[in-house]
C-alpha positions as CSV (number, residue, x, y, z in Angstrom):
1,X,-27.8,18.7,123.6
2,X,-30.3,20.9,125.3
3,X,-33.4,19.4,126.4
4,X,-35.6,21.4,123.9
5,X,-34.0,19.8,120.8
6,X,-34.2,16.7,122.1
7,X,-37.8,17.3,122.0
8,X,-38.0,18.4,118.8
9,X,-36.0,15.1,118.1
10,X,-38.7,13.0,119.3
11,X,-41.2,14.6,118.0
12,X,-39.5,14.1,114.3
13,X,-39.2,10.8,115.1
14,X,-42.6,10.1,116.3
15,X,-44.2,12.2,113.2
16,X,-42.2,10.4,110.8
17,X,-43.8,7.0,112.1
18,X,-46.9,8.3,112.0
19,X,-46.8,9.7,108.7
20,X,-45.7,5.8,107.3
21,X,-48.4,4.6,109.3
22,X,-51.1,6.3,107.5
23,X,-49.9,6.7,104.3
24,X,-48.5,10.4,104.1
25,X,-45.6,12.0,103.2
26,X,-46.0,15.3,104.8
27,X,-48.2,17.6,107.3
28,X,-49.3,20.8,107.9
29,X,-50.0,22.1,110.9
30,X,-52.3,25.4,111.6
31,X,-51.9,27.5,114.8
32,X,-55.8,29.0,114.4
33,X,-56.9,32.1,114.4
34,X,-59.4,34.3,116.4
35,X,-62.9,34.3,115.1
36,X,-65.0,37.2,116.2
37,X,-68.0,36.6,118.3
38,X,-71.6,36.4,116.7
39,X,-72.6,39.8,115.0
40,X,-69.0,41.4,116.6
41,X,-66.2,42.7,115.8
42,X,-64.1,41.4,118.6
43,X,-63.2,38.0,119.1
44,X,-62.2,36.4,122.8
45,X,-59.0,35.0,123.4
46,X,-57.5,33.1,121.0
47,X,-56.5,29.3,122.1
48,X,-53.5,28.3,119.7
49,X,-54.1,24.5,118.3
50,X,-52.0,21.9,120.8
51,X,-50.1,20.5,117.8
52,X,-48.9,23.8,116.9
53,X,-47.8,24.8,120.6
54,X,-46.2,20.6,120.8
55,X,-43.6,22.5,118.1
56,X,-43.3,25.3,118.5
57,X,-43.2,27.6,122.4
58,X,-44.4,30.5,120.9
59,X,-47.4,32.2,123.3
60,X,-48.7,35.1,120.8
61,X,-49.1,33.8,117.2
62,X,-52.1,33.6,115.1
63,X,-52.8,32.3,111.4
64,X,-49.2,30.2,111.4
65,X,-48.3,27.5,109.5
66,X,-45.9,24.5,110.6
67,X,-44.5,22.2,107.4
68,X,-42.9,19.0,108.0
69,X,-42.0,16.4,105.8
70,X,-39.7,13.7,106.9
71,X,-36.2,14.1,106.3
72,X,-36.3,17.7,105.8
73,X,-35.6,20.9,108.9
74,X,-39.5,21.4,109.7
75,X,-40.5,25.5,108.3
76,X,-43.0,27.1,110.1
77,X,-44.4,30.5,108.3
78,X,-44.6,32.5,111.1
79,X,-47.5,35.7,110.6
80,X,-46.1,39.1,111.6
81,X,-48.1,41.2,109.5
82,X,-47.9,44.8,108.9
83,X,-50.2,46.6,111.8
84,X,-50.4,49.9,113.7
85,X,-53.3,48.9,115.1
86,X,-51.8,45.8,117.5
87,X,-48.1,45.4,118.6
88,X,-46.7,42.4,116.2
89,X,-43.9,40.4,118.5
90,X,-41.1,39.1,116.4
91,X,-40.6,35.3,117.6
92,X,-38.7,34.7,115.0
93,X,-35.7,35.1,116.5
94,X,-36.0,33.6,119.8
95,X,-33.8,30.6,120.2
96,X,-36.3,27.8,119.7
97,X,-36.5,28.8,115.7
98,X,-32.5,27.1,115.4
99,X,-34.4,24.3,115.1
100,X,-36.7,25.6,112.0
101,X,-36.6,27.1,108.6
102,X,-38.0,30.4,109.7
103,X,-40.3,32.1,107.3
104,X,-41.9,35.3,108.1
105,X,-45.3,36.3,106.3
106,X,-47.3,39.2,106.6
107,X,-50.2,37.7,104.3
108,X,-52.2,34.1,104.0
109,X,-51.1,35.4,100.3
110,X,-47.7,34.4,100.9
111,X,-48.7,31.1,102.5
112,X,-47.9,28.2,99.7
113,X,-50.7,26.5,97.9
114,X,-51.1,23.6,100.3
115,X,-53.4,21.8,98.0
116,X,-50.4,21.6,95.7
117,X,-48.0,19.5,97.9
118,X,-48.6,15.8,97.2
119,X,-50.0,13.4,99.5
120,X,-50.0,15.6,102.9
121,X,-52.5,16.0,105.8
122,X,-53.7,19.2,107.4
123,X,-54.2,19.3,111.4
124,X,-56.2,22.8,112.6
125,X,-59.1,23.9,112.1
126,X,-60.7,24.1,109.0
127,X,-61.1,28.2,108.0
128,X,-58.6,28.1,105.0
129,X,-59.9,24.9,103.9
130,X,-56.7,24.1,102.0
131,X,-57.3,20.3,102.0
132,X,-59.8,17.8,101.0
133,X,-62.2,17.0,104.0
134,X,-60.4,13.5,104.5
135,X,-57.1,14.5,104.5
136,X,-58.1,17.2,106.8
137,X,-57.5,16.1,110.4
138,X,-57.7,12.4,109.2
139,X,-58.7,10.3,112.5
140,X,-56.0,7.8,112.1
141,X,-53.0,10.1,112.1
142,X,-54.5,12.3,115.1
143,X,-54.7,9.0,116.9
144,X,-51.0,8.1,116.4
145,X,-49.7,11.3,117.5
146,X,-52.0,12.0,120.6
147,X,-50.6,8.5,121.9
148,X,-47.4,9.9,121.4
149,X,-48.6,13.1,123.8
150,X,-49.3,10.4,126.5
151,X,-45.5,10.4,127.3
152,X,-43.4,13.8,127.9
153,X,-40.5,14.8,127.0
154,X,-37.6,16.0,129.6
155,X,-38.6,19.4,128.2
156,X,-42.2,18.6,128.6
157,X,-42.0,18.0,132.2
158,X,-39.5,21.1,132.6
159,X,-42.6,22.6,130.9
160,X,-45.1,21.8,133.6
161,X,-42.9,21.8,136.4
162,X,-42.2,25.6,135.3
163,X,-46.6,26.4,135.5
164,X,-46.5,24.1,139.0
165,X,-44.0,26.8,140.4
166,X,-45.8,30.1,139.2
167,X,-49.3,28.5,140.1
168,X,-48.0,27.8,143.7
169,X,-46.9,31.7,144.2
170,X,-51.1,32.2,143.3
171,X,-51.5,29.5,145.6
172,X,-49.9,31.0,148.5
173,X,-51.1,34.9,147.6
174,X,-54.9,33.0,147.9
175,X,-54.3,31.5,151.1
176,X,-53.1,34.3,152.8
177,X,-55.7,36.2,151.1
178,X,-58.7,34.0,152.3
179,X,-57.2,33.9,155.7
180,X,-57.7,37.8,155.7
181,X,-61.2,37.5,155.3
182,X,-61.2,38.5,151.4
183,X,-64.0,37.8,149.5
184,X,-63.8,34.8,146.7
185,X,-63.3,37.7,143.8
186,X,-60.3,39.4,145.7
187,X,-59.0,36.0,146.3
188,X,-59.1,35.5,142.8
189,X,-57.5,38.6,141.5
190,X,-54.3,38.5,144.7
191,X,-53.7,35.0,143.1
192,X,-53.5,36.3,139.5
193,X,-51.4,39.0,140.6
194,X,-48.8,36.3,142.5
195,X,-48.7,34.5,139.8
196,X,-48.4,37.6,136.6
197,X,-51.0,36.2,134.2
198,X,-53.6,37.9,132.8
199,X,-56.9,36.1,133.5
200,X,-56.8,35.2,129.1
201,X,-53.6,33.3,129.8
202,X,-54.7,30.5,132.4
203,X,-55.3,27.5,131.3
204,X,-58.7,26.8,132.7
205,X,-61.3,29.7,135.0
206,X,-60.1,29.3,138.5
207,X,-62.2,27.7,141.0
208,X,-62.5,30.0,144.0
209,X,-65.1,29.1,146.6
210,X,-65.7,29.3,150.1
211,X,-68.1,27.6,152.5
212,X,-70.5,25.8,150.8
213,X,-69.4,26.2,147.4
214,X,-66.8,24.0,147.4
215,X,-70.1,21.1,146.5
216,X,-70.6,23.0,143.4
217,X,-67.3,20.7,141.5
218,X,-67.0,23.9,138.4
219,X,-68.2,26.4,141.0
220,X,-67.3,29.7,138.4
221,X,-68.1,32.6,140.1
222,X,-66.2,34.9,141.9
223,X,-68.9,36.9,144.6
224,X,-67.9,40.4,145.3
225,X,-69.2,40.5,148.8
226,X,-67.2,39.7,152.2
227,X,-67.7,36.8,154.3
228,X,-68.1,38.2,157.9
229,X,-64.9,36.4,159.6
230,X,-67.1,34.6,162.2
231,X,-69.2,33.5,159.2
232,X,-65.6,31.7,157.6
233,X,-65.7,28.3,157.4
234,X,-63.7,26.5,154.2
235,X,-61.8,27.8,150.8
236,X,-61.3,25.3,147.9
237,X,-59.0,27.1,145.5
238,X,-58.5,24.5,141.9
239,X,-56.1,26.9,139.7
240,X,-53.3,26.2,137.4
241,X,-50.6,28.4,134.9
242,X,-49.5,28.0,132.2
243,X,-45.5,27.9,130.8
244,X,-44.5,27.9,127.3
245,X,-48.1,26.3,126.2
246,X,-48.3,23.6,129.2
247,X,-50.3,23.7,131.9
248,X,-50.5,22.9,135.8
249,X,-53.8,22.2,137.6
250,X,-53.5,22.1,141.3
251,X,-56.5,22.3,144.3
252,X,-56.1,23.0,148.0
253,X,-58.6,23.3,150.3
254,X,-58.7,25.4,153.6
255,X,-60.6,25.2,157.3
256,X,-60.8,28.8,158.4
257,X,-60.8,27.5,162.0
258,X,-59.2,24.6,163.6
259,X,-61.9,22.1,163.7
260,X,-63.3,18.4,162.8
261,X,-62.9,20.2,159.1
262,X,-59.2,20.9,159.4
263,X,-58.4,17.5,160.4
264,X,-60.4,16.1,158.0
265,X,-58.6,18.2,155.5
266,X,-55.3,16.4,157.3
267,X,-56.6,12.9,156.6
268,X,-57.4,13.4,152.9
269,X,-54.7,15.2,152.2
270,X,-52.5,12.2,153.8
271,X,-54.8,9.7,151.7
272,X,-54.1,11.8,148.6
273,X,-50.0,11.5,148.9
274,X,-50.3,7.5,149.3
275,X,-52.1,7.9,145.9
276,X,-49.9,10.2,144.5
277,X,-46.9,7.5,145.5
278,X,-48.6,4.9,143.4
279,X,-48.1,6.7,140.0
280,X,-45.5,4.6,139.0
281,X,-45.6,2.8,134.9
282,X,-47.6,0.0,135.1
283,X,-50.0,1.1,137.7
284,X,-53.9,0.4,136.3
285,X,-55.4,4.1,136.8
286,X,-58.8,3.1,137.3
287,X,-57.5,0.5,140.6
288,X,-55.9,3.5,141.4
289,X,-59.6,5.5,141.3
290,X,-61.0,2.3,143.4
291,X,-58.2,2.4,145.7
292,X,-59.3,6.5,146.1
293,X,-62.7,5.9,146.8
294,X,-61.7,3.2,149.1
295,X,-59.2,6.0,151.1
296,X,-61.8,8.6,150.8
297,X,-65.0,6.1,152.8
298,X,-62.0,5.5,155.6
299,X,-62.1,9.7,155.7
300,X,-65.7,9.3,156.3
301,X,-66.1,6.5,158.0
302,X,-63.6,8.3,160.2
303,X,-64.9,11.3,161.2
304,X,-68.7,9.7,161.7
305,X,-70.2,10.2,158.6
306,X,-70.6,6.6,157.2
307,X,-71.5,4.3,159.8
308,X,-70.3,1.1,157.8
309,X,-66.8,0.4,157.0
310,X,-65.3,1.8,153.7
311,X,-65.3,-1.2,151.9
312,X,-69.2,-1.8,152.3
313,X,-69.3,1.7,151.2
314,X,-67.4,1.0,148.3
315,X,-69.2,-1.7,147.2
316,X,-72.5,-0.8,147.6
317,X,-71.7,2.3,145.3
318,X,-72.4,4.9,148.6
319,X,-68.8,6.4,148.3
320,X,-70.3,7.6,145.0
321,X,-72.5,9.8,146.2
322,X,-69.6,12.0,147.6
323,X,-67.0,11.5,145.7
324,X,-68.5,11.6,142.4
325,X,-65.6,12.7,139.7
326,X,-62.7,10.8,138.1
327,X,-59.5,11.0,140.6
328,X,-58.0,12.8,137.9
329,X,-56.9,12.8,133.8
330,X,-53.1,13.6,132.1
331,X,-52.2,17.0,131.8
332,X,-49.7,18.6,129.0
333,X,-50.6,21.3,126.5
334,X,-54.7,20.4,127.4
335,X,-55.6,20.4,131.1
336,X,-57.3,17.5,130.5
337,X,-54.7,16.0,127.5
338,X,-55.6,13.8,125.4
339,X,-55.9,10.2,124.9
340,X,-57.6,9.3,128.4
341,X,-59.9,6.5,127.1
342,X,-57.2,5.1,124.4
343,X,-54.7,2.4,124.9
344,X,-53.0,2.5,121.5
345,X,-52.1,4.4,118.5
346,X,-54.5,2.9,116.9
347,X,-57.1,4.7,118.9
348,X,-58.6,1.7,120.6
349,X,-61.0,3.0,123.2
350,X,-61.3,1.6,126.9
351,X,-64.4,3.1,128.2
352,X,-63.9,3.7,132.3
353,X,-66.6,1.3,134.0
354,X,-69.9,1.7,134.3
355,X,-69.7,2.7,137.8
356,X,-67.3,5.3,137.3
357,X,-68.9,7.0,133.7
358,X,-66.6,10.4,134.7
359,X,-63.4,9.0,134.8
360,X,-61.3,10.7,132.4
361,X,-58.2,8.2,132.3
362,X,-58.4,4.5,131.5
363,X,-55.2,3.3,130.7
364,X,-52.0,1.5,132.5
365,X,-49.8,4.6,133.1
366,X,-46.8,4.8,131.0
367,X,-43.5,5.9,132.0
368,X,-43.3,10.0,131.6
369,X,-46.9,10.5,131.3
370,X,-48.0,13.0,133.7
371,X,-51.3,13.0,135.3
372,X,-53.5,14.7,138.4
373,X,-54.4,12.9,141.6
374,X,-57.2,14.6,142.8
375,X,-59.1,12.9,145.4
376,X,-62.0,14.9,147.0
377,X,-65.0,14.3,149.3
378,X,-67.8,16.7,149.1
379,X,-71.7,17.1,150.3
380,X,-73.6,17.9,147.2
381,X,-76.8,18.7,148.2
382,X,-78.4,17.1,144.6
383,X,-76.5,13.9,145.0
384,X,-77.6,13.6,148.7
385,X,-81.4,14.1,148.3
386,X,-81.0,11.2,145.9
387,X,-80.0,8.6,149.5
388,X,-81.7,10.4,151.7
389,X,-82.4,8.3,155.1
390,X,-79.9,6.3,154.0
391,X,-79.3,4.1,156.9
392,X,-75.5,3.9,156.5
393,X,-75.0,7.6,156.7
394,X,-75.5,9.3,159.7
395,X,-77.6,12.6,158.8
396,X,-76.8,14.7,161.7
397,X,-72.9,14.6,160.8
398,X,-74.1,15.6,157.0
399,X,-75.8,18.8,158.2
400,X,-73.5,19.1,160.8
401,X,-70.5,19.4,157.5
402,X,-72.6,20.4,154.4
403,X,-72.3,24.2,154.9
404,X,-68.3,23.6,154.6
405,X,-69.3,21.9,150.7
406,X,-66.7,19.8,150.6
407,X,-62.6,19.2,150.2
408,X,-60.6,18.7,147.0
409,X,-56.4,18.3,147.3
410,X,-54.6,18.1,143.7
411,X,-51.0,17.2,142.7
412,X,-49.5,16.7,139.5
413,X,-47.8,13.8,139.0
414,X,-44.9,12.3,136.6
415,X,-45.2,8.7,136.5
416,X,-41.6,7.0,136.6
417,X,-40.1,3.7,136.0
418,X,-40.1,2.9,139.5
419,X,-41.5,5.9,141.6
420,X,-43.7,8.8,141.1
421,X,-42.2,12.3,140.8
422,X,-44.6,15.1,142.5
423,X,-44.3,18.7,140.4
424,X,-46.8,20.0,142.9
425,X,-45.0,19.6,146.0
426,X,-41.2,19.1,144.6
């Protein structure tokens, strides 16, 4: 049995459950559409609905239509309609659709009447309008089955380890790239080209940013113009891929020469492994963020920039001010997949602490879930005006590093029974 029907196995077990557990007997599921712009004709990129892509691998479809009902082969009406205009790809016989009654339309004519099919639920977004509004994405049955995304599949994690691979070959292509002196645009484009996506098909806008824009945490530009080579100090690169609908998200960070930087870089990124070892079911994610910020003030404290120990720092809420995201969220089909703040499938929230409002995961990791560890340290000069003269900082080191904006180092991580299993670094 190939790993791909097994997935579809689970996933008809795990809808089935949910559809008993809320009361319906069937479900539609919508891929989307594009809509075009305000006052256009033209629409951007279309971004196909997650439950769709969780069936079905297909990376160009629009205005499809998935049909399951327990007990029955799932049907998805696949749109190929009739166009000179655009090239139509037939899907529909690629080998996922064994697994599916196939039905090709060329017209939401030929759609069925969805309103007529008792006691079913509709997940997508809302342009056809087929259902009432509270049987249209009803709350309880999106809870159930984003639970159910927590934990992947065998092909899930083929999936992701698949994007890990081809965002690496970018990885590598930027590196060299930004070692050649090319500016943050050309860095962007060599790693595009290393990787063979279009920019439409990434699964988030690439981070590229050298010197101090590494403090910026979304930096998203790409300048044009050349660093002078003696000018060169640091390159944070945070860029994924995407295979078959999944998606990896991975971050390195570069010292252009081989200074204090470089071997700070060295020290987190040994800090960062230790954490990524930890991702094991059972492990409480947000210890695991308190157990970052504790590696990341022994960074600092390290290389002179606090001048208390870490755990002061930690406890006095100072590591905040440079380390001031989550350590890192599940990745699947979303970047940041869903279900971060939930710890059943009954959608009961656990909101992260007060003192860490941006952490995106909550929850005692599950076995198969897969998530990012990605530690950083960074001088943001808006979060650093807010201590300034702090006495446990010394300010000379903080000028001294600022113009290098900070570090970043990102891995993607399965979390196993008894050890963690890196996609990122094999």
């Amino acid at each position: 049995m190939g790993i791909f029907k097994q997935h579809i196995d689970y996933l008809v077990s795990e809808t089935t459950a949910a559809l008993q557990a809320t009361g319906y007997e069937g479900l539609w599921i919508y891929s989307g559409h594009p809509e075009n712009n305000f006052l256009d004709d033209m629409a951007p990129p279309h971004s196909i609905n997650p439950h769709f892509k969780w069936w079905v691998p297909v990376a160009h479809v629009t205005s499809s239509v998935l049909h399951f009902e327990p007990g029955q082969k799932p049907k998805v009406y696949l749109h190929q309609p009739a166009d000179f205009w655009h090239k139509i790809i037939d899907n529909s016989q690629e080998p996922w659709a064994a697994y599916f009654d196939v039905i090709v339309i060329g017209h939401y004519s030929e759609l069925p009447d969805f309103a007529q099919v008792r006691n079913h639920a509709w997940i997508g977004s809302k342009e056809l309008c087929p259902l009432d509004e509270a049987h249209t994405n009803p709350q309880a049955l999106l809870n159930y089955l984003h639970f159910s995304r927590i934990q992947k599949t065998e092909y899930e994690i083929h999936c992701i380890k698949k994007a890990n691979e081809a965002a690496l070959l970018g990885h590598q292509a930027a590196k060299e790239a930004f070692y050649a002196g090319c500016s943050e645009y050309e860095i962007h484009m060599a790693y595009l080209m290393a990787c063979q996506h279009n920019e439409y098909q990434m699964p988030y806008g690439n981070i590229v940013a050298l010197n101090e824009n590494p403090s910026v945490l979304h930096y998203q530009y790409q300048n044009r113009v050349r660093i002078e080579k003696g000018q060169l100090k640091s390159f944070l690169i945070d860029a994924g891929a995407n295979y078959k609908g999944y998606a990896a998200d991975i971050t390195r960070t570069y010292a252009y020469k081989e200074d204090m930087f470089a071997e700070m870089i060295n020290r987190l990124d040994e800090k960062q492994q230790q954490l990524c070892s930890q991702v094991v079911a059972g492990q409480d994610y947000v210890e695991l963020h308190q157990q970052a910020h504790l590696n990341i003030s022994e960074v600092l404290h390290e290389f002179g920039v606090f001048k208390c120990d870490a755990e002061t720092a930690v406890s006095s809420g100072l590591s905040q001010t440079f380390f001031p995201h989550g350590l890192g969220h599940y990745l699947g089909l979303q970047v940041h997949d869903v279900s971060g703040h939930v710890i059943d499938r009954q959608g009961t929230v656990k909101n992260p602490p007060e003192e860490y409002p941006f952490l995106r995961l909550t929850d005692v990791l599950r076995e198969g879930a897969v998530v990012t560890i990605e530690p950083g340290l960074y001088f943001i000069p808006m979060l650093l005006k807010e201590i300034a003269g702090h006495q446990d900082v010394d300010w000379s080191r903080v000028e001294e590093l600022s113009p290098y904006g900070g570090i970043r180092i990102e891995d993607n991580v399965v979390a196993g029974k008894e050890c963690a299993m890196n996609l990122t670094r094999g």
